[in-house]
DOVO-132868 format. One line per field, with one value per residue (C-alpha): residue number from 1; residue in one letter; x, y, z. Coordinates in pm, whole numbers. Layout:
! DOVO-132868
nr <- [NUM	...]
rest <- [A	...]
X <- [X	...]
Y <- [Y	...]
Z <- [Z	...]
***
This chain:
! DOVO-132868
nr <- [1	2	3	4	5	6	7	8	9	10	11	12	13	14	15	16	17	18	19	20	21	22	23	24	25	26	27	28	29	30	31	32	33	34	35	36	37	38	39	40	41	42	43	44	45	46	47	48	49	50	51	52	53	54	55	56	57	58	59	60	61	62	63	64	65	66	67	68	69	70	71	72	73	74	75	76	77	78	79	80	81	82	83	84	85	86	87	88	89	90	91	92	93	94	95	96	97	98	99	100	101	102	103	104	105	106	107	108	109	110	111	112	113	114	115	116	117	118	119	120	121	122	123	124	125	126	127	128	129	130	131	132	133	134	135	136	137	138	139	140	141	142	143	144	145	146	147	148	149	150	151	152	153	154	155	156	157	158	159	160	161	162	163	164	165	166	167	168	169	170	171	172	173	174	175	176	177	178	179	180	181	182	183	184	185	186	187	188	189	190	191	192	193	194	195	196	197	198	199	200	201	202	203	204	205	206	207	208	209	210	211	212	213	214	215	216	217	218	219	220	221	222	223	224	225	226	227	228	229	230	231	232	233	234	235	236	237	238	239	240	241	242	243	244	245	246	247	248	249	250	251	252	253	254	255	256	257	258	259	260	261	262	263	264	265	266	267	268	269	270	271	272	273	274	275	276	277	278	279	280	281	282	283	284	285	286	287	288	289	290	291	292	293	294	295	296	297	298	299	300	301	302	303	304	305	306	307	308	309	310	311	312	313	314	315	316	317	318	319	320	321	322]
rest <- [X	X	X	X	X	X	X	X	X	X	X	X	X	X	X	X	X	X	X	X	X	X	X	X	X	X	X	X	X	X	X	X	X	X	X	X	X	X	X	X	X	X	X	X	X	X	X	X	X	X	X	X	X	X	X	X	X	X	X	X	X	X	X	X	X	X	X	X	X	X	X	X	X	X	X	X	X	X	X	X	X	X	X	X	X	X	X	X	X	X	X	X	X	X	X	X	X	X	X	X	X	X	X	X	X	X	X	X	X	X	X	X	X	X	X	X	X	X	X	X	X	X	X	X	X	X	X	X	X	X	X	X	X	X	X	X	X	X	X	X	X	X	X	X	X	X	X	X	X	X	X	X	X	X	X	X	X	X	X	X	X	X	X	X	X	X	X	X	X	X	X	X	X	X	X	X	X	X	X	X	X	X	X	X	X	X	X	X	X	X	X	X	X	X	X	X	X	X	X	X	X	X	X	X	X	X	X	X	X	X	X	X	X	X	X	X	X	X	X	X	X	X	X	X	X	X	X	X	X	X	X	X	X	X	X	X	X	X	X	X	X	X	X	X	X	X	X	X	X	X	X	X	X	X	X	X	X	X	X	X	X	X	X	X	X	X	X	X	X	X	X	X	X	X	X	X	X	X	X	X	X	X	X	X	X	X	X	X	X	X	X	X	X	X	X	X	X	X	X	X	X	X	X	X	X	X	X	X	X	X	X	X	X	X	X	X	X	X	X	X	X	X]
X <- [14803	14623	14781	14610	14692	14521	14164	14152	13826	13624	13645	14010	14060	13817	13997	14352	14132	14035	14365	14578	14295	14421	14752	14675	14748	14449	14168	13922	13658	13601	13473	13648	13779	14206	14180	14454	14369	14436	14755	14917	14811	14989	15333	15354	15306	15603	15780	15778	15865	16105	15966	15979	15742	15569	15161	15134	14991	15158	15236	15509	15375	15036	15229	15379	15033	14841	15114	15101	15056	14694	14782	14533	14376	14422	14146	14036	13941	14288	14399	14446	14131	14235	14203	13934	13745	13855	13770	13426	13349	13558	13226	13023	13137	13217	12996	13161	13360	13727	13948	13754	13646	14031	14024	13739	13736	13562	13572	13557	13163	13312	13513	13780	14012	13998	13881	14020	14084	13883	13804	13786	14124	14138	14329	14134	14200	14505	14483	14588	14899	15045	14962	15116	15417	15440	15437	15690	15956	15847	15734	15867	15854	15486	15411	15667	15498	15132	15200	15492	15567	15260	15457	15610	15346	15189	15504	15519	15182	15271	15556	15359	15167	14778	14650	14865	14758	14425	14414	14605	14317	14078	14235	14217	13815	13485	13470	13069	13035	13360	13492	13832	13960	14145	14395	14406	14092	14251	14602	14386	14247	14552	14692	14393	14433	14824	14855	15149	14883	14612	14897	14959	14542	14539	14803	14683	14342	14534	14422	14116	14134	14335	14001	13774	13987	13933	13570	13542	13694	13500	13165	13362	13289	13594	13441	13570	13212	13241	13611	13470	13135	13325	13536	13258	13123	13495	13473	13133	13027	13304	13287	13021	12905	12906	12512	12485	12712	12556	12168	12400	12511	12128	12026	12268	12181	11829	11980	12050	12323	12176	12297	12557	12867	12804	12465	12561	12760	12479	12263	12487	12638	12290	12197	12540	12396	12066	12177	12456	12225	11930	12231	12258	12148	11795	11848	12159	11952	11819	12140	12347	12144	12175	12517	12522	12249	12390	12766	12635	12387	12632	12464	12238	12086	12327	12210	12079	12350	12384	12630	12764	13041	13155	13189	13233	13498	13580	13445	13275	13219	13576	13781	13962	14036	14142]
Y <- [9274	8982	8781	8684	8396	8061	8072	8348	8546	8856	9254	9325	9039	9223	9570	9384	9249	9597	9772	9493	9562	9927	9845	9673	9296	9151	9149	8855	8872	9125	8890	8912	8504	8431	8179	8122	8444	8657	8460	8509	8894	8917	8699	8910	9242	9131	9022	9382	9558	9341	9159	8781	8661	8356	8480	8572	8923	8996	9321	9414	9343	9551	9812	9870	9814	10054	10356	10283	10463	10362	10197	10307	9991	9908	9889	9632	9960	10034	9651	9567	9427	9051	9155	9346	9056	8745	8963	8996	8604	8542	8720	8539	8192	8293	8545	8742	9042	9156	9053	8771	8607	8522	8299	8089	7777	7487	7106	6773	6775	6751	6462	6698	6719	7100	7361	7739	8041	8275	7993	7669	7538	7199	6924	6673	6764	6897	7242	7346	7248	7429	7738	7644	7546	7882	8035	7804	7890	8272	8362	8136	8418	8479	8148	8149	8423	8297	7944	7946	7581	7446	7481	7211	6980	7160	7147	6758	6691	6896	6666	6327	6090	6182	5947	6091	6465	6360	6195	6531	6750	6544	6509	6884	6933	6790	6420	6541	6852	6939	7266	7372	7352	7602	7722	7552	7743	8074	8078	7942	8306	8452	8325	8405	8782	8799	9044	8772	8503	8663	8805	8392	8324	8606	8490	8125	8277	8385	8133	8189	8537	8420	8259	8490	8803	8512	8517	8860	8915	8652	8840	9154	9284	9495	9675	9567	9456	9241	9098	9007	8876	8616	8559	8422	8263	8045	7957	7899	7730	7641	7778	7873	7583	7611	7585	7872	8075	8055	8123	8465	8512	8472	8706	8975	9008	9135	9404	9604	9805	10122	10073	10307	10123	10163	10035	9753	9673	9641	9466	9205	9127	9073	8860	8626	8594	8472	8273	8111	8084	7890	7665	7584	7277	7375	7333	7627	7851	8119	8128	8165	8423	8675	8681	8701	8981	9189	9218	9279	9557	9705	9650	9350	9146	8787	8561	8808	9089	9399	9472	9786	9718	10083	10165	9814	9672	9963	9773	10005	9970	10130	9979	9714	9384	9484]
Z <- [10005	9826	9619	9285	9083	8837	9027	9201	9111	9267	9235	9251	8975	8765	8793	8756	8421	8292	8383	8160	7883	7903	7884	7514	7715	7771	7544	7696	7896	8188	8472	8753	8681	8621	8400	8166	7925	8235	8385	7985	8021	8344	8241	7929	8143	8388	8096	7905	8270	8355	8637	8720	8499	8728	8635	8984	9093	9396	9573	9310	9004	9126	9214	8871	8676	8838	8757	8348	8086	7869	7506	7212	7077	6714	6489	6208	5977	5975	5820	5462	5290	5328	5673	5711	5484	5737	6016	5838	5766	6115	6295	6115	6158	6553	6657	6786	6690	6593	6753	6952	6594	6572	6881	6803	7020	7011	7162	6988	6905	6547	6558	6472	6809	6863	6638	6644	6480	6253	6011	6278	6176	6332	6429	6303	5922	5963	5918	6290	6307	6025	6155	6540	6371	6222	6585	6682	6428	6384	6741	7004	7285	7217	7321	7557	7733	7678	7780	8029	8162	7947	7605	7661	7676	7354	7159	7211	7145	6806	6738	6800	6574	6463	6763	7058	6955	6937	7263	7413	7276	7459	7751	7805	7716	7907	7787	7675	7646	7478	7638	7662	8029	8180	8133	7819	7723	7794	7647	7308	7297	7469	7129	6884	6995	6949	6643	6484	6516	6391	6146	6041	6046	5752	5536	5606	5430	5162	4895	5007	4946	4571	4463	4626	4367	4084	4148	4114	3823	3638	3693	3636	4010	4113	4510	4824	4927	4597	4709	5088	4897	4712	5026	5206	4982	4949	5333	5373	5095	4848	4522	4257	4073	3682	3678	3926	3705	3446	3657	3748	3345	3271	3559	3496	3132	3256	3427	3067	2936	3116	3498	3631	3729	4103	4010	3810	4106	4361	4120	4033	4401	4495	4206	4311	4663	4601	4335	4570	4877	4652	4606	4925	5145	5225	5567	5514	5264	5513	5663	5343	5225	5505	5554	5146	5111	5397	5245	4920	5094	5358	5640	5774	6019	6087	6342	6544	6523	6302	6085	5888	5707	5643	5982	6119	5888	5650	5341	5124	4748	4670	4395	4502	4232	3890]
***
C-alpha cells in the first residue's frame, strides 16, 4: 500500500483524518491535508499501541487503526464553570468553537511574535511562555509526542533571550502575511486541543476568573451567566470603571424593590452590559454589546454565529458565586 506521511494529501488521508478523530486523537480539520496536526495524531496513535512512533502511515500502522475501538468525545457541558466560561469568551475571541477556541493561532500582524490559546497569549508580552514552560515541566511526553524531533528547536528558542525567540517565531510564519507554517502551524493546535494544555490555559485564566467572582459579588449577581458575564468583560475590556459603576448603581435603583430574584437577575446583567459596552471605544461598541447582551440573554447573535449557552456551554442562571 501507500505510504502517507508530512504532505501527503487526497482521499485516503482524509479517512486516515476521520478514523484518528474517532479514536479521540485528532481533533483538526477534516481535509484530506497531513500537515503537522495530523503527523502529531498519528505519532501519538503509534505511541499508545506501541508502534514506532516516526508520523509515518505505513502498511502497519494502517493496519492497526482501522481495527479500533471508537472513543466518546468529551464535552465542555461536562467542565467546571471556569471552564465552561473560557470556553465561552475563547469562541468569541477565536471563532470558533470548543475545543478549536483553545488553539487559537495567529502570526506577527501584532507586533507580538505569535499569539495562541483561548485568550491570544503571546510572545511578545510575555504571557506565552509561562504557560509552555508549564508543559515542559508537567507534560514533557505530550510534547514529546506532538512535536517529535521539532522540540528541540522549540525548547531552545524557550530558553533564549527576547530577540532570538522573536526572530524564531518569525522565521516559522509568512514574512507578510503572518501564518504559521507547517508543521509548526499544526502541532500549535495539536497542542491547543491536548486536555493538559487546555487544562494549563484554564488555570492560567484563573485570576481572570478571581476578578470576574469579585465583580459579581459587588453588584450582588450570584448566576453562572452573571460569573461568565463579568468574565468577559475582564478579557475583553478590562474592568468596570468607577463612573460606569456607579451609571449601573443609578440604573439598578430604577428597577424597584418588586423584581423576583431571577428577575432582578436578568434586569441587572443587562443593565451591566449596556452600561459596559457604551464604555467602550466607539469603534468596539457594537461589538461589545453583543457578546454582552447575548450572555446576559442566553442566547445571541456574535459575529455572525448563534449561541445558546444552556445547551452550548451549560451556563444557565444557576447559583454559582456566593
Amino acid at each position: 500500500m501507500a505510504v502517507y506521511k508530512l504532505g501527503s494529501s487526497g482521499d485516503e488521508v482524509l479517512r486516515l483524518q476521520r478514523k484518528l478523530a474517532e479514536l479521540g486523537v485528532y481533533a483538526g480539520p477534516v481535509d484530506g491535508q497531513f500537515g503537522g496536526g495530523t503527523f502529531a495524531a498519528v505519532t501519538k496513535y503509534q505511541r499508545e499501541v506501541g508502534l514506532e512512533a516516526d508520523g509515518i502511515v505505513g502498511a502497519l500502522t494502517w493496519q492497526r487503526l482501522f481495527s479500533e475501538e471508537i472513543r466518546p468525545p468529551v464535552r465542555v457541558t461536562d467542565s467546571d464553570l471556569g471552564r465552561r466560561c473560557l470556553a465561552l469568551t475563547g469562541s468569541f475571541e477565536t471563532g470558533a468553537g470548543e475545543p478549536e477556541c483553545f488553539c487559537g493561532l495567529s502570526g506577527d500582524f501584532d507586533g507580538q511574535g505569535i499569539s495562541f490559546g483561548v485568550l491570544q497569549w503571546n510572545f511578545g508580552q510575555g504571557s506565552l511562555q509561562p504557560l509552555l514552560a508549564d508543559m515542559f515541566t508537567q507534560h514533557p511526553n505530550v510534547l514529546g509526542d506532538i512535536f517529535g524531533g521539532h522540540l528541540e528547536a522549540l525548547k531552545l528558542a524557550l530558553d533564549s533571550d527576547k530577540d532570538e525567540l522573536m526572530a524564531f517565531a518569525r522565521s516559522v510564519q509568512h514574512p507578510v502575511k503572518h501564518t504559521v507554517h507547517e508543521p509548526w502551524r499544526g502541532f500549535a493546535k495539536s497542542l491547543g486541543r491536548t486536555p493538559e494544555f487546555q487544562a494549563i490555559q484554564t488555570r492560567h485564566a484563573g485570576k481572570r476568573l478571581d476578578a470576574a467572582a469579585a465583580l459579581c459579588r459587588e453588584f450582588g449577581l450570584t448566576s453562572e451567566r452573571a460569573l461568565a458575564l463579568m468574565f468577559d468583560i475582564v478579557v475583553q475590556n478590562g474592568s468596570i470603571s468607577a463612573i460606569v459603576k456607579a451609571q449601573i448603581r443609578a440604573d439598578e435603583r430604577n428597577l424597584g424593590p418588586g423584581l423576583a430574584p431571577d428577575r432582578r437577575e436578568l434586569a441587572l446583567m443587562e443593565i451591566v452590559a449596556n452600561r459596559r459596552a457604551q464604555a467602550a471605544n466607539p469603534r468596539w461598541v457594537d461589538d461589545v454589546r453583543s457578546r454582552k447582551l447575548c450572555i446576559a440573554r442566553g442566547e445571541g447573535t456574535v459575529h455572525g454565529i448563534p449561541y445558546d449557552l444552556e445547551s452550548q456551554f451549560g451556563i444557565g442562571l444557576r447559583d454559582a458565586v456566593r
